[in-house]
DSSP file (Angstrom, degrees, kcal/mol; ACC not computed):
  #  RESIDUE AA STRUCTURE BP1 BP2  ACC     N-H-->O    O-->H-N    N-H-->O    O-->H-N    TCO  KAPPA ALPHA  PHI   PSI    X-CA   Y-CA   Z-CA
    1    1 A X     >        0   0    0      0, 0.0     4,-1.4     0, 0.0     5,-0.1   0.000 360.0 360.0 360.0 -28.1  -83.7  -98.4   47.0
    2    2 A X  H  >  +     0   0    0      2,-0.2     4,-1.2     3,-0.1     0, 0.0   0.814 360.0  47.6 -93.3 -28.1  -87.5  -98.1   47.8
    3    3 A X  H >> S+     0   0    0      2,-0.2     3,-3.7     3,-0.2     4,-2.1   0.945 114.4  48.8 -69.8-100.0  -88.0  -96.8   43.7
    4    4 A X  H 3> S+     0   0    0      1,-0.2     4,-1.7     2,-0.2     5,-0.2   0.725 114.1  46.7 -22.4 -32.0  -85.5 -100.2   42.4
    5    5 A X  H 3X S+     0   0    0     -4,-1.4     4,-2.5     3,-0.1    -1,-0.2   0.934 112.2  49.0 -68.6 -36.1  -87.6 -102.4   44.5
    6    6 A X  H <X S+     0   0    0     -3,-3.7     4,-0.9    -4,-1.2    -2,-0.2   0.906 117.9  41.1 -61.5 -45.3  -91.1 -100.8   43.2
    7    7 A X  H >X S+     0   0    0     -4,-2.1     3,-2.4     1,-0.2     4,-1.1   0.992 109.6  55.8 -86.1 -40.9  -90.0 -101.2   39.7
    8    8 A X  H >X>S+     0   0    0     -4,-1.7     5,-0.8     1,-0.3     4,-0.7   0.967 111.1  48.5 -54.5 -33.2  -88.2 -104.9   39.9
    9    9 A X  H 3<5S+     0   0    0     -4,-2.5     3,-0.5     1,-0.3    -1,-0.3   0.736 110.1  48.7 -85.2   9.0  -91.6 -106.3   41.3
   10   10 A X  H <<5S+     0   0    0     -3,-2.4    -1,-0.3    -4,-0.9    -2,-0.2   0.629 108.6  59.9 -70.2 -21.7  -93.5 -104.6   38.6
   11   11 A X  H <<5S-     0   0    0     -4,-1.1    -2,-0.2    -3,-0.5    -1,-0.2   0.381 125.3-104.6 -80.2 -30.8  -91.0 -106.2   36.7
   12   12 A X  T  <5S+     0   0    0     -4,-0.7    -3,-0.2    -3,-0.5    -4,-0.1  -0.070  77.8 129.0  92.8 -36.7  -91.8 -109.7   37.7
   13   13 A X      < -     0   0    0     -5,-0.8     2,-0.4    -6,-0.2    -1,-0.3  -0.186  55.0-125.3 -60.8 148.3  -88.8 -110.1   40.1
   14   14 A X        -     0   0    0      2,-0.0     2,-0.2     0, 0.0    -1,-0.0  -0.895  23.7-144.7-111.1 150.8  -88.6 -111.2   43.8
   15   15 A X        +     0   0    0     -2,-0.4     2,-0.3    -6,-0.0   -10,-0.0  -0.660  20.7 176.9-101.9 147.0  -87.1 -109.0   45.9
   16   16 A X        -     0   0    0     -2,-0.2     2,-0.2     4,-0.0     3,-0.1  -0.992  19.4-145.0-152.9 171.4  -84.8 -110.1   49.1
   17   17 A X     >  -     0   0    0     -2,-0.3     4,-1.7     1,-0.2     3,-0.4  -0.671  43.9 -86.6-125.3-171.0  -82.9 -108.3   51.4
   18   18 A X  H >> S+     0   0    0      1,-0.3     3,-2.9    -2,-0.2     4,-1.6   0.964 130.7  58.1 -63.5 -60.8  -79.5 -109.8   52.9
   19   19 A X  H 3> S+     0   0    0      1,-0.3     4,-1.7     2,-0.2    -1,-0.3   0.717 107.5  44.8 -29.4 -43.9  -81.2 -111.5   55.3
   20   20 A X  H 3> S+     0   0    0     -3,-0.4     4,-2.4     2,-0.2    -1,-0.3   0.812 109.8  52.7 -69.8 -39.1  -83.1 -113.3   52.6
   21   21 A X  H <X S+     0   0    0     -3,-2.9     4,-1.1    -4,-1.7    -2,-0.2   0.723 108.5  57.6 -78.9 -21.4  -80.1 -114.0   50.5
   22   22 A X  H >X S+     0   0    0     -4,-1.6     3,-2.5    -5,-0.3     4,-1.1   0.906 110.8  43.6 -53.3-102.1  -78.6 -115.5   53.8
   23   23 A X  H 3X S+     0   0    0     -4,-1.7     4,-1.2     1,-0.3    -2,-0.2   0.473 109.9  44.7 -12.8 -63.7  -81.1 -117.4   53.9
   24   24 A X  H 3X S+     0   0    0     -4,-2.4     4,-1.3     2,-0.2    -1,-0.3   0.783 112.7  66.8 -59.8 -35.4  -81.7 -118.8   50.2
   25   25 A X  H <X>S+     0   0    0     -3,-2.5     5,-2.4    -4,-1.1     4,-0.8   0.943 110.5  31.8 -61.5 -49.4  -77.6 -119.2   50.6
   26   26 A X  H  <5S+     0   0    0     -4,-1.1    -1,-0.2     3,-0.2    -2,-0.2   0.838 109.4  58.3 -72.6 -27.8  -77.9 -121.6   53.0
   27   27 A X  H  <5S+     0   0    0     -4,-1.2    -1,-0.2    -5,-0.2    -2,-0.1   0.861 112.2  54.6 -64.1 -47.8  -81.4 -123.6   52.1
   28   28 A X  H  <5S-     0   0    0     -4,-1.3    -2,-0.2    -5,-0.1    -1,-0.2   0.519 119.8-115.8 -86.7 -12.3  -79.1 -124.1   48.7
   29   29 A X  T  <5S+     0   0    0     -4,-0.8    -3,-0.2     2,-0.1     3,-0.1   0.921  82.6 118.3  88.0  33.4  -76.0 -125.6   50.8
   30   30 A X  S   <S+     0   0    0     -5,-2.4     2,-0.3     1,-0.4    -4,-0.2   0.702  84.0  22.9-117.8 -15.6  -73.2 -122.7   50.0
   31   31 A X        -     0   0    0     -6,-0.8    -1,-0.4    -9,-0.1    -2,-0.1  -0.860  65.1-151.9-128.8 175.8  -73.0 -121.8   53.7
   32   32 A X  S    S+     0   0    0     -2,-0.3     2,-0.2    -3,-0.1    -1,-0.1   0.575  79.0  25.3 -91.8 -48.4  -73.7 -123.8   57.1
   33   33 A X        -     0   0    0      1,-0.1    -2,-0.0     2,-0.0    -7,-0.0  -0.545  45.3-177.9-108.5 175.1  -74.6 -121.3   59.5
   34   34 A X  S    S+     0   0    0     -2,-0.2     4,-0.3    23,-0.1    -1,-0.1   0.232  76.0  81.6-153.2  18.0  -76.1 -117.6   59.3
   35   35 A X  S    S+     0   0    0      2,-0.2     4,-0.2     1,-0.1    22,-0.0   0.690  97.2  41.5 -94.2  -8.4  -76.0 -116.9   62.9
   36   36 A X  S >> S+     0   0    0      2,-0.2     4,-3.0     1,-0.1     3,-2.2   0.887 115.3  52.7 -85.2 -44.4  -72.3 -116.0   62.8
   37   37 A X  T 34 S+     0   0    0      1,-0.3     4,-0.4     2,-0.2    -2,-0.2   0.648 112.6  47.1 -45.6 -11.7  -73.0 -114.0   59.3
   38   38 A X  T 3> S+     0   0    0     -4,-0.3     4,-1.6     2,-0.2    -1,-0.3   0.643 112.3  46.0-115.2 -21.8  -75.8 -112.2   61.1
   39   39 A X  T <4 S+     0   0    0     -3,-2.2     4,-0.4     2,-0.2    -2,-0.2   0.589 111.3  53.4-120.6 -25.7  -73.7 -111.2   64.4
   40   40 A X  T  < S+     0   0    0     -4,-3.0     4,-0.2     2,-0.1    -2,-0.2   0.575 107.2  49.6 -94.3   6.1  -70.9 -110.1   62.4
   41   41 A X  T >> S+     0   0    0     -4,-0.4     4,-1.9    -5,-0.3     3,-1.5   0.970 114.5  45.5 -71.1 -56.3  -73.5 -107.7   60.3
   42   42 A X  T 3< S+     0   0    0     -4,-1.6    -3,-0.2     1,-0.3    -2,-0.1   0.838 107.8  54.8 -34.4 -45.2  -74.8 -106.2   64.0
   43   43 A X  T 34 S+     0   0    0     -4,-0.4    -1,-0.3     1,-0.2    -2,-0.1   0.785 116.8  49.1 -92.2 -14.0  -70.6 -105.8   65.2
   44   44 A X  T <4 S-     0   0    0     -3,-1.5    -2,-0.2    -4,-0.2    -1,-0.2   0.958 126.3-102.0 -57.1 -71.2  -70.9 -103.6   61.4
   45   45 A X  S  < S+     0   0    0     -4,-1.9    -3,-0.2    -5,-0.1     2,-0.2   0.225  77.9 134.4 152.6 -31.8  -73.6 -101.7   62.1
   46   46 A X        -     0   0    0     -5,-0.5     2,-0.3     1,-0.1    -4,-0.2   0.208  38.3-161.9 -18.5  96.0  -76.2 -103.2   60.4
   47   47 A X        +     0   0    0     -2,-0.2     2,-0.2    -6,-0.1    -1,-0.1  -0.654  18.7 164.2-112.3 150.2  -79.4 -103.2   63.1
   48   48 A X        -     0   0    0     -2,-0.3     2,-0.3     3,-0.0     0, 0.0  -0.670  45.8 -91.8-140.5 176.9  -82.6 -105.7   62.5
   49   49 A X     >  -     0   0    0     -2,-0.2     4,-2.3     1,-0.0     3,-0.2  -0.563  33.2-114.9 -94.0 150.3  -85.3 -106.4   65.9
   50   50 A X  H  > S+     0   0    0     -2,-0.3     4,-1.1     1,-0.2    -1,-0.0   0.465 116.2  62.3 -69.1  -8.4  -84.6 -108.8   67.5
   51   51 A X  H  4 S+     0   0    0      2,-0.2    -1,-0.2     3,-0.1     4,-0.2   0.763 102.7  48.4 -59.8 -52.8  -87.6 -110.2   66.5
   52   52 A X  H  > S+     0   0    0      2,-0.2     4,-2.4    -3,-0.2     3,-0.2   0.750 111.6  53.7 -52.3 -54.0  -86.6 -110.2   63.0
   53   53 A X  H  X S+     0   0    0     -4,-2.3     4,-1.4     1,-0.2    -2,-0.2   0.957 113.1  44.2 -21.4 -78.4  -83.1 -111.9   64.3
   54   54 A X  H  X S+     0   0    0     -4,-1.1     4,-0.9     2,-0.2    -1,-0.2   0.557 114.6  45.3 -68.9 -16.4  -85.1 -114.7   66.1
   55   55 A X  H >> S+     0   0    0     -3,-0.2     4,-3.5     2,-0.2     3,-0.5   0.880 110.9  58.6 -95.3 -67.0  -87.7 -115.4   63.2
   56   56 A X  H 3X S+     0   0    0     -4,-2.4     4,-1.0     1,-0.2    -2,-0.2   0.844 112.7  38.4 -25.6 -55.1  -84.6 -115.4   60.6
   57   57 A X  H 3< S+     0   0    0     -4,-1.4     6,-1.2     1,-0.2    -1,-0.2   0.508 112.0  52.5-109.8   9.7  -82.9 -118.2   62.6
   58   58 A X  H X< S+     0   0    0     -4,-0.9     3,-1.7    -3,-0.5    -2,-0.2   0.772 107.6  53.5 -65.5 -32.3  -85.8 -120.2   63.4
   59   59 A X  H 3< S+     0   0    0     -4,-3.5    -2,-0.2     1,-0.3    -3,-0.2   0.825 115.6  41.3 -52.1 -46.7  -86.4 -120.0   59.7
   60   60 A X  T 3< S-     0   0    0     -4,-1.0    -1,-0.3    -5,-0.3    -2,-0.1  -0.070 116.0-113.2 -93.7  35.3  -82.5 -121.4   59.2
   61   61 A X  S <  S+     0   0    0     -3,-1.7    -3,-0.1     1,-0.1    -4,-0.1   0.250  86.4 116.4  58.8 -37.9  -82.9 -124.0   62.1
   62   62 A X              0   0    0      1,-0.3    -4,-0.2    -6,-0.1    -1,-0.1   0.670 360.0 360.0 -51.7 -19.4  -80.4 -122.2   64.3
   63   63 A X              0   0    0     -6,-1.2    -1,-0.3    -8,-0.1    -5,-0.1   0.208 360.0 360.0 -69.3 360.0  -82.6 -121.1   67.2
């Protein structure tokens, strides 16, 4: 993954992680929330800080 990131931003590309695509999904009006999207990635397995959580959904209002 760390190689495909290296080469898209030599590449020109922005990079995003789900969180980010969350984000841009929502900004763009295709979801409402992301705090449910985000709480059923955690009940997956997916694990972010809690920091990261809390920064993420001030970012989407939600906080």
């Amino acid at each position: 993954m760390k190689k495909a990131r290296t080469y898209a931003k030599l590449k020109g590309y922005t990079c995003l992680g789900s969180f980010g695509v969350l984000l841009k999904a929502k900004e763009k009006g295709l979801i409402s929330e992301i705090k449910p999207l985000l709480e059923i990635a955690q009940s997956n397995g997916i694990r972010r800080s809690k920091n990261l959580i809390e920064l993420i959904l001030r970012e989407a209002n939600e906080f």
